[in-house]
C-alpha positions in Angstrom: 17.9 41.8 8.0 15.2 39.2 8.9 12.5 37.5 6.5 9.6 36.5 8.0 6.8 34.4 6.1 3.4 34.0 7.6 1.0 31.4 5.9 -3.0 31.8 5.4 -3.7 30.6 8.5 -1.8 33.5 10.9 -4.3 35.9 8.9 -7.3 33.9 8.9 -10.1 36.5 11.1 -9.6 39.8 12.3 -7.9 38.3 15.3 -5.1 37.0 13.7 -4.7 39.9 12.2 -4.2 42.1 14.7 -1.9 39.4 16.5 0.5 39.7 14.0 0.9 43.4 14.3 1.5 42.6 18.3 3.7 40.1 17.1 5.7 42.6 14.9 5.8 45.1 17.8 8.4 43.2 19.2 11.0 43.5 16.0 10.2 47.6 16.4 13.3 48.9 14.2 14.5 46.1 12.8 14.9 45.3 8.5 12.4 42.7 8.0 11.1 41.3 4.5 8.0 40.0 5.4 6.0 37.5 2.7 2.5 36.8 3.7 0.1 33.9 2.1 -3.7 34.7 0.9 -6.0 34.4 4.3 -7.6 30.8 4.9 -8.8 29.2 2.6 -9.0 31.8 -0.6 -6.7 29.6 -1.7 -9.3 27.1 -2.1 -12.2 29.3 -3.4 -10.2 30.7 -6.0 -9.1 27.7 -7.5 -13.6 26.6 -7.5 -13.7 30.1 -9.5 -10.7 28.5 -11.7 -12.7 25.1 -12.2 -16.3 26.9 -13.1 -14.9 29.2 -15.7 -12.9 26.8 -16.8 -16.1 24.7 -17.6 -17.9 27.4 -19.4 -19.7 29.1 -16.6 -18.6 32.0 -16.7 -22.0 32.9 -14.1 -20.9 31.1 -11.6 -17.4 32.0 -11.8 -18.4 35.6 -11.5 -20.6 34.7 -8.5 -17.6 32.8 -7.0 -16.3 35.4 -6.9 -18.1 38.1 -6.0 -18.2 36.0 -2.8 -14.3 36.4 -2.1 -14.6 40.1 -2.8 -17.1 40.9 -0.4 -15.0 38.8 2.5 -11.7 40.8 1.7 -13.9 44.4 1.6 -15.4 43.1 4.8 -12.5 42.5 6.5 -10.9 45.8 5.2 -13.7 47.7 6.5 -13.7 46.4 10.0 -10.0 47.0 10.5 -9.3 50.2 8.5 -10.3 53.7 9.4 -8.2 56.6 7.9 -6.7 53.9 5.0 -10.0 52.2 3.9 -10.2 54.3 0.6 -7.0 54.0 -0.4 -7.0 50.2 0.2 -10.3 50.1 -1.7 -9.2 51.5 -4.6 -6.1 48.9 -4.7 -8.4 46.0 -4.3 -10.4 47.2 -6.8 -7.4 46.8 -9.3 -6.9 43.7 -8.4 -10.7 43.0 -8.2 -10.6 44.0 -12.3 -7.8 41.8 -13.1 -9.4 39.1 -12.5 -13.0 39.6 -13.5 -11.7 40.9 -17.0 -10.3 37.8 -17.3 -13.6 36.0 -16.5 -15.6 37.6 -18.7 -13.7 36.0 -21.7 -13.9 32.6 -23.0 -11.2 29.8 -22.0 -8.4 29.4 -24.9 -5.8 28.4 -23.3 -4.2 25.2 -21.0 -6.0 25.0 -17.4 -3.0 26.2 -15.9 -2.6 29.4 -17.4 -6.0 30.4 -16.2 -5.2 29.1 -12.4 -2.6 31.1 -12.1 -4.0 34.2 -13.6 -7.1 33.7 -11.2 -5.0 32.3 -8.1 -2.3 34.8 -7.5 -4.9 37.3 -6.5 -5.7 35.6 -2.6 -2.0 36.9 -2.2 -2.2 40.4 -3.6 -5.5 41.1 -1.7 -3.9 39.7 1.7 -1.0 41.7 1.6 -3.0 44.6 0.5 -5.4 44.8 3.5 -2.6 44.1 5.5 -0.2 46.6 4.7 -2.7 49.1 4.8 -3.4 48.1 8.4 0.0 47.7 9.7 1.0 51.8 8.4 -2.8 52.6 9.8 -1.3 51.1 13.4 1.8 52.7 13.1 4.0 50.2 11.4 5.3 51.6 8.6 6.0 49.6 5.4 6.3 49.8 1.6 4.0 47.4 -0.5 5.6 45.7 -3.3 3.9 43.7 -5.9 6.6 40.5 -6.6 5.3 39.9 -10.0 7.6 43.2 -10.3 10.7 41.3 -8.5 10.2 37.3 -9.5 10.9 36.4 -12.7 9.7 33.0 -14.2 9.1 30.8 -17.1 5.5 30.1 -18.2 5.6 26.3 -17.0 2.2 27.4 -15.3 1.5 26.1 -11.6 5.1 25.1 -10.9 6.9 27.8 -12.4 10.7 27.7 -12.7 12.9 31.0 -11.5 15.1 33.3 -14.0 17.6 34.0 -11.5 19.4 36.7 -13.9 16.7 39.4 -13.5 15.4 38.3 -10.2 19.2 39.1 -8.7 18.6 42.2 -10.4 15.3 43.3 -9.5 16.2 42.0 -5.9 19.4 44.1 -5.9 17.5 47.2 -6.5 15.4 47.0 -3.1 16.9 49.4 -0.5 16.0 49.5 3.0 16.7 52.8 3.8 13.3 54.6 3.6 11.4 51.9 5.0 12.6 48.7 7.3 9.6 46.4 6.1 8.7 45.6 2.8 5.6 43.3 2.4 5.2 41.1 -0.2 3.6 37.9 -1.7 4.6 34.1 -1.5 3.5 31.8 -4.1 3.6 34.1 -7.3 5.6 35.0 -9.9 5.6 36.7 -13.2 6.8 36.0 -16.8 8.6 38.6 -19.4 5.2 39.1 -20.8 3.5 39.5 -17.4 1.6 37.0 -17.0 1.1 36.2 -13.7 2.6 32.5 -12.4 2.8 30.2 -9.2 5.9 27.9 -8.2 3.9 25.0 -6.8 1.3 24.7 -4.2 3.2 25.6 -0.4 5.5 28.2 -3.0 5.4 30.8 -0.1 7.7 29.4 1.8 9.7 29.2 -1.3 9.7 32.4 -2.0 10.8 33.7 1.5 13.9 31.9 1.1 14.3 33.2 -2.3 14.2 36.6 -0.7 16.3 35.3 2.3 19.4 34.4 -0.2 18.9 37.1 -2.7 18.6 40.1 0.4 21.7 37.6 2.3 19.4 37.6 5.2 20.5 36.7 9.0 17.4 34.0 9.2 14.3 32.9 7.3 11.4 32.5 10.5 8.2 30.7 8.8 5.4 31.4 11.3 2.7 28.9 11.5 -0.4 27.8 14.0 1.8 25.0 15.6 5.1 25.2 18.1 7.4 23.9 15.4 8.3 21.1 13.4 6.7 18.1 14.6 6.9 14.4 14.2 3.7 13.7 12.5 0.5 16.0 11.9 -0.7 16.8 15.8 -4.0 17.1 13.6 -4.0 13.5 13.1 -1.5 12.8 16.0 -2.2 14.0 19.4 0.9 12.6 20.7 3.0 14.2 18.3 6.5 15.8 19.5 7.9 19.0 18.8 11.0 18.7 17.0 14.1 21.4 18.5 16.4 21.1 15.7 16.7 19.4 12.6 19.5 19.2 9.0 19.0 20.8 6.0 18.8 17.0 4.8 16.2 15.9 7.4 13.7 18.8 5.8 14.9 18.1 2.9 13.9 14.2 3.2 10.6 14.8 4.8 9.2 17.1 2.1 10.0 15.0 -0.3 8.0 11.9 1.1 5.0 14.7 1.5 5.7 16.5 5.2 3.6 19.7 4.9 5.7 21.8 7.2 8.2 23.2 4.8 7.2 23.8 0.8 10.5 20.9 -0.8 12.3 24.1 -2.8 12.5 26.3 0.3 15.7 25.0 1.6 18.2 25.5 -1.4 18.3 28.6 -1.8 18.8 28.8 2.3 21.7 26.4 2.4 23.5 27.3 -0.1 24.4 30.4 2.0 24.2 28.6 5.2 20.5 30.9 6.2 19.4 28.9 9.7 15.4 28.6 9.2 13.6 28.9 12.3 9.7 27.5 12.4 8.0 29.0 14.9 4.1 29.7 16.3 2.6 32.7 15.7 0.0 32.3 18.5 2.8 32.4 20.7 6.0 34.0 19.6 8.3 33.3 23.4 8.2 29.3 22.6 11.5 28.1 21.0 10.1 26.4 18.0 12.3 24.8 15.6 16.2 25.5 14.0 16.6 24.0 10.6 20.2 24.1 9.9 23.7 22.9 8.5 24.3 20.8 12.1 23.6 17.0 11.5 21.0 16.0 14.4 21.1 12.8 15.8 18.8 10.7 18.0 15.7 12.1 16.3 12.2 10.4 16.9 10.3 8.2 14.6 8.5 10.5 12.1 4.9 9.9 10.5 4.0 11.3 6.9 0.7 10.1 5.7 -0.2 10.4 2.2 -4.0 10.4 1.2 -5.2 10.2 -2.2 -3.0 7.8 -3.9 -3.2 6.0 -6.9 -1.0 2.8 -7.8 -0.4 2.3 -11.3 0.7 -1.2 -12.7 2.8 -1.3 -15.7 3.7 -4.3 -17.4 5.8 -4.9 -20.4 3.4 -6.1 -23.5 6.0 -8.4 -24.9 7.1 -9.7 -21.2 10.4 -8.2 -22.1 12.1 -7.0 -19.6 11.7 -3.6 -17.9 14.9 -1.9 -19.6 17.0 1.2 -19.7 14.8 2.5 -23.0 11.4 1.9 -21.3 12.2 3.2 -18.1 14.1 6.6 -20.1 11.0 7.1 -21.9 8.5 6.6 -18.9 10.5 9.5 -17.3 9.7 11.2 -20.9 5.9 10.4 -19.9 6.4 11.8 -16.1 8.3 15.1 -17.4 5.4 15.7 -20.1 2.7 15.3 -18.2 4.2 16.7 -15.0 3.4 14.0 -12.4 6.3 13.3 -10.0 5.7 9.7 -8.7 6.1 9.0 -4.5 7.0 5.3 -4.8 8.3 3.1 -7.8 9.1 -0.2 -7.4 10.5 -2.6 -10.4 10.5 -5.9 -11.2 12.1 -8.1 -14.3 8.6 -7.5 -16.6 6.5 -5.0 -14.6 6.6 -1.7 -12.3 4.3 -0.4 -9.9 4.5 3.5 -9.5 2.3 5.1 -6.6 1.6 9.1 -7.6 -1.1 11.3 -6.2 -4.2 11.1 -7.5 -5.0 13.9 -10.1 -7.8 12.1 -12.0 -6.4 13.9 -15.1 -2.6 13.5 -14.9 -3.5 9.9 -14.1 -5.3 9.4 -17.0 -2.8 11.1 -19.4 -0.1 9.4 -18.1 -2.0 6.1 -18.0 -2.6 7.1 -22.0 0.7 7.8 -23.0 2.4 4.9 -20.9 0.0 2.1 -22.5 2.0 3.1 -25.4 4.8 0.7 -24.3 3.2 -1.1 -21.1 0.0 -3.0 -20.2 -1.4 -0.4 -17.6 -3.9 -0.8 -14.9 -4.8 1.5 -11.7 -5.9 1.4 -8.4 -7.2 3.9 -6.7 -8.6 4.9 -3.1 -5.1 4.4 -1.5 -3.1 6.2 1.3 1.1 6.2 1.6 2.4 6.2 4.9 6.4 7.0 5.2 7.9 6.5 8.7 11.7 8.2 9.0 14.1 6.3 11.7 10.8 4.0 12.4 11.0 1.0 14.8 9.1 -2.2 14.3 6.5 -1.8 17.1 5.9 1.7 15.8 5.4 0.4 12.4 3.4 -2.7 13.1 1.1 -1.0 15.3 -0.3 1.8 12.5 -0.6 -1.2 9.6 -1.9 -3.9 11.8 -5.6 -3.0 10.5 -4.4 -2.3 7.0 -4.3 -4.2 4.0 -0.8 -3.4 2.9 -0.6 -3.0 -1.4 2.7 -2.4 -1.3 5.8 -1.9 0.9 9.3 -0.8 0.6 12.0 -0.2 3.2 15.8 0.9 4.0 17.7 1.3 6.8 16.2 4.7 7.8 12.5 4.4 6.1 9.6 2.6 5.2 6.9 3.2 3.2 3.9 1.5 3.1 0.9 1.6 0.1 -2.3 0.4 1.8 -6.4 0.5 1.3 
């Protein structure tokens, strides 16, 4: 048994669409779980939906949304014949869920509501796209995996109760159909209210499903060959990466790499599940193994943060910068749920660099002035180079006006305007 994960890009137009049942024609009789993303960028223009009602206006939330609605019945009409009612009247449900909830007042945290309002681009993708693949003759079972993922309700980066998820997982049987399609992304809590695990959670989820369903392979398809060594977007020159650790992965999503969601790979090497990234655009090139196997030699490889905020601490008393200050600044970071990319200490002050969420930066600023002098800078971007060289290096900051740097043996980072 296979899992397959394709992101919102592989379904993005009608084309892609029908690519990936061409793609899935050559895996005819195989088990596959297959987790699919919502298409483009509904990600996006749910969360605007999310951000008007969450204002008070409720009009323009409903007219948000009406928008995304007519693009999903669009797209279900041009591809569907003899299953466009039936998909129609599932959409609609979904549809319902969400408008019900708009049509109320806002009473709760932000992130209750994003989640409720979010986790639909998922359920209609999968929706249209089941429909389609039985309509061409892949047959498949739907499953909604609110019904399978259990989580707390820590809202936008929900946590995993592993108990019942085992259980609900264990339950799945192959037998009738050999595809099951699914959601990334969402989850659900005792009282079913709908959750996500973290912007990127797709991939997460697949290798949930990979370890729980003891998979042969997780294969995330995307719209490049593999893994590369930087963005090709920003990087022309960029190099496709043939093999790579658990540990490499595992270092580059933590300084920000895009390519693979930072909770995917757990659950995938704790039962030694080889991930293979490949393009969907093109499923004969190799792409990239992720693996137990340590890789040597690799190239230099670019991570660029944009966005970035630098916050200054400095101890009111000019005391020195302590276990108890630093315990309860990792109080501060818990509470408001900011994960800083860069801290760097000194005898009286820190400097912590974070991404810049206006309103986690001003909370935490808030709380922290409670035992620092705090000041931020803003408008900043973090680049992180793995195995770097010098020329490499000097060549991208030359023009920069470094705020702050910070190296070891295998990386460097560098804070800059």
């Amino acid at each position: 048994m296979k899992v397959f994960k394709f992101g919102g890009a592989s379904v993005s137009s009608i084309e892609r669409i029908q690519n990936l049942k061409n793609l899935l024609d050559g895996f005819e009789g195989e088990q596959l779980m297959i987790i699919i993303s919502a298409m483009g960028k509904t990600t996006n223009a749910l969360e605007k939906v999310t951000e008007a009602f969450f204002a008070g206006n409720k009009d323009e939330a409903l007219q948000l949304f009406e928008g995304i609605k007519k693009q999903h019945i669009t797209t279900a009409k041009y591809i569907l014949v003899t299953h466009f009612n039936k998909c129609l009247a599932q959409l609609n449900d979904f549809f319902t869920e969400v408008e019900w909830l708009l049509h109320d007042k806002p009473v709760r945290e932000y992130d209750y509501y994003y989640d409720q309002v979010v986790c639909a681009g998922e359920l209609l993708s999968t929706c249209i796209i089941s429909h389609y693949l039985n309509e061409m003759g892949i047959a498949n079972k739907w499953l909604d995996v609110r019904d399978i993922i259990r989580t707390d309700d820590n809202f936008r980066d929900a946590s995993i109760d592993w108990d019942y998820t085992v259980q609900k997982a264990n339950e799945l049987t192959f037998e009738i159909e050999n595809i099951f399609i699914t959601q990334g992304f969402i989850g659900a809590t005792d009282e079913n209210e709908s959750t996500t695990l973290g912007r990127e959670g797709s991939d997460f989820t697949a290798a949930i499903f990979a370890n729980l369903l003891n998979a042969e392979s997780l294969t995330i398809w995307k719209d490049v060959e593999g893994v590369m060594s930087a963005d090709p977007k920003q990087f022309p020159d960029a190099q496709l990466i043939s093999e790579l650790s658990f540990d490499e992965v595992i270092e580059m999503a933590y300084y920000g790499a895009q390519v693979i969601h930072p909770k995917t790979i757990k659950p995938l090497q704790n039962k030694g599940i080889p991930l293979h990234v490949k393009c969907f655009l093109d499923a004969s090139l190799a792409g990239t193994t992720i693996y137990k196997k340590q890789v040597k030699n690799l190239p230099p490889i670019v991570i660029i943060k944009q966005n970035q905020a630098l916050m200054h601490l400095h101890s009111q008393d000019f005391s020195f910068v302590g276990e108890k200050p630093m315990s309860r600044l990792y109080e501060i970071f818990a509470h408001v749920k900011i994960k800083p990319n860069l801290i760097q200490t000194g005898a009286i002050s820190l400097q912590i660099c974070l991404d810049d969420k206006s309103d986690k930066i001003d909370q935490l600023a808030a709380e922290a002035s409670s035992i620092f002098d705090v000041q931020v800078e803003k408008g900043l971007s973090l680049l992180t180079i793995r195995h770097f060289n010098n020329e490499l290096l000097e060549k991208m900051v030359s023009t920069k006006e470094i705020v702050l740097k910070q190296q070891d043996r295998e990386t460097v980072q560098v804070l800059y305007k």
